[in-house]
VOGU-3710 file (C-alpha; in Angstrom, 3 decimals, decimal comma):
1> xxxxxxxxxx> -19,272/-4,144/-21,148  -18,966/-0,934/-23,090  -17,600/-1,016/-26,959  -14,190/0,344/-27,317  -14,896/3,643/-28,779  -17,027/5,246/-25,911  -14,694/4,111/-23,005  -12,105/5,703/-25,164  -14,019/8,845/-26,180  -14,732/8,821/-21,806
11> xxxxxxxxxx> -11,120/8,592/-21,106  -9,946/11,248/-23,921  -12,422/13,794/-22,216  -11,260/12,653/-18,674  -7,867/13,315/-19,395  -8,267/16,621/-21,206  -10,578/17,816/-18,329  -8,228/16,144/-15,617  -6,366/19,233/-14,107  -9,240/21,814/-14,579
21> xxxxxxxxxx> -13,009/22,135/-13,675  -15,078/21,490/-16,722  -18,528/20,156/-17,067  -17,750/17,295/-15,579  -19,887/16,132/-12,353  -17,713/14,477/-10,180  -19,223/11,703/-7,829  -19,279/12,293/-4,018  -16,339/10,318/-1,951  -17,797/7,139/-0,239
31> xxxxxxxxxx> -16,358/5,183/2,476  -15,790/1,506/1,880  -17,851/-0,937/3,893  -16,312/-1,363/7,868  -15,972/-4,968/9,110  -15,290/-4,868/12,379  -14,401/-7,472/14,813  -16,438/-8,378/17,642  -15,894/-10,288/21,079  -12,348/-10,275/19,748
41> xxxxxxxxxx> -13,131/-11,829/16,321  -13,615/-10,769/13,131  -14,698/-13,719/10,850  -15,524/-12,684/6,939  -15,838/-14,340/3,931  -13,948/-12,609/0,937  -14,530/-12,845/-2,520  -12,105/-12,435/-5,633  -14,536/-11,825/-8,635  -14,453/-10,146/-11,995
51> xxxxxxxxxx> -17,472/-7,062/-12,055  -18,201/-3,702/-14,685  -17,176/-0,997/-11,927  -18,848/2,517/-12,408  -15,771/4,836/-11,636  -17,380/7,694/-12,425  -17,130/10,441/-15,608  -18,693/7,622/-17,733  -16,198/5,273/-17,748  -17,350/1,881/-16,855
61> xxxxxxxxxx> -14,110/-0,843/-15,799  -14,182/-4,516/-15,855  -11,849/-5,750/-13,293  -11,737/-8,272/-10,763  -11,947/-7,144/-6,898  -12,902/-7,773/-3,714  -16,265/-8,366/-2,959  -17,062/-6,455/-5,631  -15,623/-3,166/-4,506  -12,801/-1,159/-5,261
71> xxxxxxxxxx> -11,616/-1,220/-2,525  -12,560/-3,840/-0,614  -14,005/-3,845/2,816  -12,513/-2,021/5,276  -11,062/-4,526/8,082  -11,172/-3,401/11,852  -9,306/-4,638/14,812  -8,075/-4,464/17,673  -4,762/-5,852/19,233  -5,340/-9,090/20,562
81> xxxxxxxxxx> -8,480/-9,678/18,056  -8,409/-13,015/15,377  -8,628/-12,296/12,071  -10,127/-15,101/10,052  -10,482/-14,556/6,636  -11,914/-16,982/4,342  -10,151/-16,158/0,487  -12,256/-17,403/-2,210  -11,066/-17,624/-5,633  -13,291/-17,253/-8,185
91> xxxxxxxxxx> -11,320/-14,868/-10,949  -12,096/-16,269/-14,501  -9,358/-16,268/-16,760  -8,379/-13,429/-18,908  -8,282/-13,386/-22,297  -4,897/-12,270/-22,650  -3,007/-14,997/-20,363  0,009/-16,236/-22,542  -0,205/-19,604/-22,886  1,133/-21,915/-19,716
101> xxxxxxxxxx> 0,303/-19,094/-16,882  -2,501/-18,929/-14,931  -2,311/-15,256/-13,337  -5,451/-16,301/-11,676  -3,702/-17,958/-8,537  -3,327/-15,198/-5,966  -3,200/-15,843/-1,385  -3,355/-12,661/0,563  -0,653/-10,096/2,342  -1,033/-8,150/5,244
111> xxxxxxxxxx> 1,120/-5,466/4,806  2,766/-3,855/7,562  0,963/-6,216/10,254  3,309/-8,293/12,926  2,216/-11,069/12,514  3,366/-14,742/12,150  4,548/-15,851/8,609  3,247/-19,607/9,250  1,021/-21,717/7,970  -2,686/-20,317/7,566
121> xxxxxxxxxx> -1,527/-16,404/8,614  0,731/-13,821/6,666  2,125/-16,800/4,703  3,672/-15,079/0,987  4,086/-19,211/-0,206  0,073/-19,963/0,219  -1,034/-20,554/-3,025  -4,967/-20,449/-4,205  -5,719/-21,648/-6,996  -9,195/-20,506/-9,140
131> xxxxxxxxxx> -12,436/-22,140/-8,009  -10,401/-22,819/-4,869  -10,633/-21,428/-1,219  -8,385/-20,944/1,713  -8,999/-19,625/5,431  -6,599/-17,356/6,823  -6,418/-17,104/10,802  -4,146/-14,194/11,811  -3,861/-14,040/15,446  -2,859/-10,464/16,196
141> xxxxxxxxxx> -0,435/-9,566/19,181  -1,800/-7,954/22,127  0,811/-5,515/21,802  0,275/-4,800/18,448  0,734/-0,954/17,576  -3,070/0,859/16,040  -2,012/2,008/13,095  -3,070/1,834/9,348  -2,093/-0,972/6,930  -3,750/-2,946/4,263
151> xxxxxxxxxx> -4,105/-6,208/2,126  -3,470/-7,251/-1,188  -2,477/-10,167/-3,387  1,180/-11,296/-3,185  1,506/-14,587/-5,032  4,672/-14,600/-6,976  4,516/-13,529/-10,419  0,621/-12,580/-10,813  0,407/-9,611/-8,163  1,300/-6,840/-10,729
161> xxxxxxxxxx> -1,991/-7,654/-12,685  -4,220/-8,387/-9,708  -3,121/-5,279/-7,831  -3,956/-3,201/-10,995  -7,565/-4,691/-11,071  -7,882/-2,810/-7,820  -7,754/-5,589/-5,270  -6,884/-3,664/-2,472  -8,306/-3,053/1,167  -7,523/-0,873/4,390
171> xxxxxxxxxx> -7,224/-3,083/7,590  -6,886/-0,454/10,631  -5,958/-1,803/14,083  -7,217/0,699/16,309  -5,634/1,559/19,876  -4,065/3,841/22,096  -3,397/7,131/19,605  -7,270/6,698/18,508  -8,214/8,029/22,143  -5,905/11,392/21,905
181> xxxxxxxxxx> -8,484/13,876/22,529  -8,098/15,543/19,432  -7,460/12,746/16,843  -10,725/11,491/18,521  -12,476/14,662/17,865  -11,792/14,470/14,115  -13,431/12,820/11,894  -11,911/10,376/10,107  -11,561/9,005/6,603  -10,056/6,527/4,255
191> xxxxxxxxxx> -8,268/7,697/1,077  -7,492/4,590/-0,723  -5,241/5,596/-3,491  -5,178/3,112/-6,774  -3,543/3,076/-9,909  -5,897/1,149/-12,433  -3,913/0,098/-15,595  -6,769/0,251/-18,035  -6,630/-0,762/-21,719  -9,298/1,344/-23,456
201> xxxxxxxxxx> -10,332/-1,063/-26,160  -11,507/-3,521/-24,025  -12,134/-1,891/-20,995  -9,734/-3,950/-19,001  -6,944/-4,444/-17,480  -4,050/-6,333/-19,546  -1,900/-9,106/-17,859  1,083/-7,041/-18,482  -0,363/-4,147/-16,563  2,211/-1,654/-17,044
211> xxxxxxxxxx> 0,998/-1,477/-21,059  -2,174/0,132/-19,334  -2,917/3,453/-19,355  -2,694/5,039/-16,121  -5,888/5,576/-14,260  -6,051/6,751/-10,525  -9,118/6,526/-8,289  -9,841/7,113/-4,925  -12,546/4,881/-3,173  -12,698/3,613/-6,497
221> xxxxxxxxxx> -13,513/6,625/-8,305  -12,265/9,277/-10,484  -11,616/12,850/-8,712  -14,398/12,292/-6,024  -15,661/15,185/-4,154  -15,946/15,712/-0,252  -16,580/18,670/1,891  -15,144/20,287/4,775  -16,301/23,199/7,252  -14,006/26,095/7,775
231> xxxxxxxxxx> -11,485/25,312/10,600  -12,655/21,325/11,033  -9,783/19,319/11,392  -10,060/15,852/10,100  -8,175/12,383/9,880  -7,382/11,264/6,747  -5,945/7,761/6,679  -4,097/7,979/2,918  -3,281/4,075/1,368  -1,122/4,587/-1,400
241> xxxxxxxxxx> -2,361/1,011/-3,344  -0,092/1,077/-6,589  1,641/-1,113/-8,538  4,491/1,120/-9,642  3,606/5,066/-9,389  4,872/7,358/-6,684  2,491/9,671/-4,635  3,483/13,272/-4,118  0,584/14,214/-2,466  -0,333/18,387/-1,946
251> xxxxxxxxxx> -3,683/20,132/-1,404  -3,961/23,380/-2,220  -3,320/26,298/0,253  -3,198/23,981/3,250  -0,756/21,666/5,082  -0,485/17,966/6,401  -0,036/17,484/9,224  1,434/13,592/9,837  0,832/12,060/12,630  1,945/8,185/11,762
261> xxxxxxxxxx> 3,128/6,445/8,642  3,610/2,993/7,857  0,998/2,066/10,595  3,824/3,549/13,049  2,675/6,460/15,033  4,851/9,618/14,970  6,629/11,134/18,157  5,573/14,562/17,489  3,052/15,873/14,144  5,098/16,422/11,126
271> xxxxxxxxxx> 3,643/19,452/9,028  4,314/19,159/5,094  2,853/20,683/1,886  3,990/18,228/0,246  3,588/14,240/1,577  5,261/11,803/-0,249  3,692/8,240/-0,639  5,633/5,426/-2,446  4,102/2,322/-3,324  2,664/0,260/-0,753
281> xxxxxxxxxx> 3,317/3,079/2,007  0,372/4,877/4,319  0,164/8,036/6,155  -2,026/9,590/8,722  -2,744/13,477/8,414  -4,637/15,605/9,792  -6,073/18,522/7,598  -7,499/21,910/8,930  -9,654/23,367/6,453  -8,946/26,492/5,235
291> xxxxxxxxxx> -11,328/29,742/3,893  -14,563/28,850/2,168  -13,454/27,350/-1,508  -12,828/24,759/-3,606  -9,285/22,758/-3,256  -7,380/20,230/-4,829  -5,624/17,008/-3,842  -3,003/16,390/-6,447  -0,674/14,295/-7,163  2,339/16,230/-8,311
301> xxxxxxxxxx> 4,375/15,324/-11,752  7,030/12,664/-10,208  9,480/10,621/-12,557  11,100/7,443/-11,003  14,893/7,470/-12,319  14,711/5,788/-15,581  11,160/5,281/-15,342  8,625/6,921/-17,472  7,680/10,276/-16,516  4,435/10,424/-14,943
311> xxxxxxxxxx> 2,488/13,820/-14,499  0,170/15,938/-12,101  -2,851/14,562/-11,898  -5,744/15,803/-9,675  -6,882/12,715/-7,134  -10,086/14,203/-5,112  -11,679/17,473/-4,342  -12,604/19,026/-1,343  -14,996/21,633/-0,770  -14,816/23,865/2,124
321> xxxxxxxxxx> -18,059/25,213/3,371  -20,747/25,924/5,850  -20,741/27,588/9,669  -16,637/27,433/10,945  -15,186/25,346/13,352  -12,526/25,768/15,917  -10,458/22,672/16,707  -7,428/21,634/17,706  -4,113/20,092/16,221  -2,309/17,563/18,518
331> xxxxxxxxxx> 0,625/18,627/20,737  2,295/15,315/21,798  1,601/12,192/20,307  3,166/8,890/21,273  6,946/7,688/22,486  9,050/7,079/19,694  9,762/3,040/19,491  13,599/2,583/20,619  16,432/1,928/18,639  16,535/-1,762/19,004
341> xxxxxxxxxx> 19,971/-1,897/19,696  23,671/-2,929/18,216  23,398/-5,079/15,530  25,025/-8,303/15,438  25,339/-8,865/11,599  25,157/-6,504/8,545  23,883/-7,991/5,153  24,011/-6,125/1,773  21,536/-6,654/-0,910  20,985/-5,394/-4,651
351> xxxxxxxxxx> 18,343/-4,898/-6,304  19,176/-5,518/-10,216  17,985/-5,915/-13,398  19,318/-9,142/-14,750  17,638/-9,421/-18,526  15,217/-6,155/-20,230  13,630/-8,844/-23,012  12,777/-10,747/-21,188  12,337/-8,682/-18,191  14,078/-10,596/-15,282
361> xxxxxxxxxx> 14,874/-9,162/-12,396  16,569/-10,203/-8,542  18,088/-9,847/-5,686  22,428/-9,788/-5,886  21,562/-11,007/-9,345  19,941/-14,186/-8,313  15,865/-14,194/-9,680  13,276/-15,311/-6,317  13,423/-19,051/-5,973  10,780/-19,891/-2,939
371> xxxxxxxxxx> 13,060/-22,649/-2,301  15,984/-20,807/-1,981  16,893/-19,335/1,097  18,986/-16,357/1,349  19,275/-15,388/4,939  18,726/-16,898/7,862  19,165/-15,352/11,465  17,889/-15,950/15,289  14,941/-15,180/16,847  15,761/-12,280/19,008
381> xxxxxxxxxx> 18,407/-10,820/16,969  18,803/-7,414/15,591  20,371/-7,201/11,713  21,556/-3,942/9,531  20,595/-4,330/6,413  21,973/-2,165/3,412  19,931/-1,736/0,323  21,312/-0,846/-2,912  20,188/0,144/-6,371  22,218/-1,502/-9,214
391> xxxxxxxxxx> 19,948/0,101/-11,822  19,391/3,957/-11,475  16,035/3,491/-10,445  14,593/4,021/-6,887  12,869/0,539/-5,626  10,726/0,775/-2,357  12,265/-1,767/-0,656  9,659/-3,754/1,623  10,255/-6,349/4,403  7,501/-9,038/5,956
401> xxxxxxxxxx> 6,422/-9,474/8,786  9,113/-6,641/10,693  9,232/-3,122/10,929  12,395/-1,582/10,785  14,637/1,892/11,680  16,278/3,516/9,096  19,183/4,755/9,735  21,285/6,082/6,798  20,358/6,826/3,035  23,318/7,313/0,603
411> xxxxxxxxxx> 25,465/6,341/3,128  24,618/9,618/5,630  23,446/9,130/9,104  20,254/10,237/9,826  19,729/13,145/12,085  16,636/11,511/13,462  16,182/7,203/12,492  12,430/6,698/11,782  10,760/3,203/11,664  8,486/1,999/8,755
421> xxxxxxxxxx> 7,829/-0,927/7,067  8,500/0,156/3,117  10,936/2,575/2,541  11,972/4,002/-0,992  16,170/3,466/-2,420  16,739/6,323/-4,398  17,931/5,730/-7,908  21,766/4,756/-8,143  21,645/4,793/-4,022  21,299/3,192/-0,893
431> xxxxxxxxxx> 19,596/3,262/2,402  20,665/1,799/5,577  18,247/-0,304/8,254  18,245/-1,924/11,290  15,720/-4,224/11,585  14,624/-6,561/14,783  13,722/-10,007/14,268  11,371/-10,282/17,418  8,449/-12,516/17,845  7,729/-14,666/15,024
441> xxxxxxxxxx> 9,993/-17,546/13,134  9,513/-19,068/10,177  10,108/-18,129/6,634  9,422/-14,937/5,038  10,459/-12,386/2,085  11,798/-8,816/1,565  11,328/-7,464/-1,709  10,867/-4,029/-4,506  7,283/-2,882/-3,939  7,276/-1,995/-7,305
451> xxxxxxxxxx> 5,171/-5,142/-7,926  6,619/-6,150/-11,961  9,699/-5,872/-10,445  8,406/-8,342/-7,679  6,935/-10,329/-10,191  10,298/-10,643/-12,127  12,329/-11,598/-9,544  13,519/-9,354/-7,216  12,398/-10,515/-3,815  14,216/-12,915/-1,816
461> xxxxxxxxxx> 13,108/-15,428/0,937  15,172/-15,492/4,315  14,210/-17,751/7,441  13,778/-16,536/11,425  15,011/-19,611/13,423  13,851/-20,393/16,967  17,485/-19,566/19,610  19,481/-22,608/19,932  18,737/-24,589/22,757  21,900/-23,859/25,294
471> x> 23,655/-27,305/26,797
//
């Protein structure tokens, strides 16, 4: 590992040259490492280890990852497909653990996937301990929409850290919008957004990750650089893999043009200059390059309520050059899922802030207890769910296992519902969902994607139950 002084010295000239072109030489973007299935099975081993990470500019990290790799390997299927994963623990102990914790223990999430809750597949109570193993099998429906999602750690209490040591990976399912003629025509890449919380004494990443300085990579590296010809249009799948910070995402002098988010494909291409990400959410975009230049992908200066102010910073660059192109933006996409319906019960939940020192936090006031359950409904049944902020600052509320519509925020109907699987409460508000419990039983969690808040309390369990057997 480095000595304190240079990785500070590299991160003082990193952030002075952050939002302008200096002498710097920025690395080239890379693409993580595909696993895809095959014969409708995609078996991998996956490895949880502590490694010094060259993030470009200098700066050399020690964090633990994935197989080595910030991000991890990127995980391909297909609906229908098996995913068996094999999770193996071997994340030594950091030097900082107060005494009694072990923020080594850590299981996997598939976020946004619907998928079964039970036993050995998207199962938030699995616990692995270090020097320990488990196998995930994660049977994915045949009707299963392609979309973008991704995986993380989610064991109660220790994901804040491990998230921050960039443990992170895409997982695409791909499908029936990957054969539109002209998403198929452009190329495609993945934009994994992460928020490092790096101490620059050590080099590390302190178990109380939000007293890290803030350090955001894409592909695992600092302001990466990647080129485009002149009218290309290309697919950028965009993870936004934080902890805490929001993504206002703009490139210079050109739109976005969505065409899904939250693995959910869009019913017609929404154009933006400005995309907003919140932690844990994805977007697909399609970019047409511009004139011949030099542009930036920034994210823009965003403050969370009462959270701490948090300001541009430039993420990658892309250089347009070479002979032009002429292609194509989409038309049509796909059908807009339906409204699933009247719902047969509405729920309200809080999220609060029950103690500052020590933080605590939960759900009406009451801090996550695995054992205790706070919902429970029917298989089959649709729910509208009400989400509130009791502490003037927005919380991206996230839900297991369901996707879900949302239908009012501040207590305004929407003039068009849209479906996704995290969706941000703005501070002192609320936002209205309706969410279909179809499929899958078994116990699950909702919770703030704002992962110390997770951490601290506020996520609560609730239970799917098979229909009761008519007599």
């Amino acid at each position: 590992m480095k000595s304190a002084r240079p990785i500070f010295l590299a991160l003082t000239l990193l952030l002075t040259a952050c939002n302008r072109r200096t002498e710097i030489q920025y690395e080239t973007l890379t693409q993580p490492e595909v696993r895809a299935s095959a014969g409708g099975v995609l078996a991998t081993t996956i490895t949880m280890s502590e490694k010094n990470h060259d993030i470009g500019v200098g700066i050399a990290l020690v964090s633990s990852s994935y197989d080595g790799g910030i991000p991890g390997p990127t995980l391909e299927l297909r609906p229908g497909d098996n995913l068996q994963i094999t999770l193996v623990n071997n994340i030594p102990m950091p030097g900082d653990a107060m005494a009694g914790t072990d923020p080594r223990v850590s299981n996997l999430h598939f976020h946004g996937l619907h998928v079964s809750p039970l036993g050995n597949s998207d199962n938030p109570l699995v616990e692995v301990n270090a020097g320990a193993s488990f196998t995930y099998n994660v049977a994915i429906p045949a009707n299963h929409p392609a979309g973008t999602f991704w995986y993380h750690p989610h064991h109660h209490g220790h994901v804040a850290w491990q998230v921050a040591n960039g443990m992170q990976g895409a997982l695409i399912v791909r499908g029936d919008v990957d054969a539109l003629p002209t998403i198929a025509a452009a190329r495609e890449r993945i934009l994994m957004l992460a928020n490092i919380k790096l101490d620059p004494a050590t080099g590390r990443v302190p178990v109380m990750s939000e007293t890290g300085m803030d350090l955001f990579l894409v592909n695992g590296k600092v302001r990466p650089v990647f080129t485009m010809r002149p009218g290309e249009v290309q697919r950028w799948r965009i993870l936004a893999g934080s902890g805490s910070r929001y993504f206002p995402l703009q490139l210079d002098s050109h739109e976005l043009h969505q065409i899904a988010f939250d693995g959910i494909t869009l019913p017609a291409v929404q154009s933006t200059t400005e995309a907003m990400l919140i932690p844990g959410q994805r977007t697909d975009v399609l970019v047409r390059a511009g004139a011949p230049g030099r542009y930036m992908l920034r994210k823009m200066a965003h403050q969370n309520g009462l959270s701490p102010f948090v300001p541009e910073h430039i993420l990658a660059e892309v250089v347009v050059e070479g002979a032009p192109l002429t292609m194509a933006l989409p038309t049509t996409l796909l059908p807009m899922r339906p409204d699933p319906g009247v719902a047969g019960v509405q729920r309200n939940w809080s999220f609060d802030i029950i103690s500052e020192f020590p933080m605590v936090t939960g759900v009406n006031m009451q801090p996550f207890n695995a054992a205790v359950v706070s919902a429970q409904m029917h298989l089959g049944s649709v729910e509208e769910w009400t989400i509130v902020d009791g502490v003037t600052t927005g919380h991206p509320f996230h839900i297991h296992t369901n996707h879900f519509l949302v239908t009012h925020v501040n207590g305004q109907p929407l003039a068009q519902p849209y479906w996704r699987d995290t969706v941000n409460v703005p501070p002192a508000g609320q936002v209205t969902v309706k969410i279909p419990f179809d499929d899958f039983v078994g116990p699950n969690v909702f919770h703030c994607h704002i992962l110390e808040h997770e951490d601290t309390g506020m996520m609560a369990r609730f239970d799917v139950l098979a229909q009761p057997t008519l007599k």
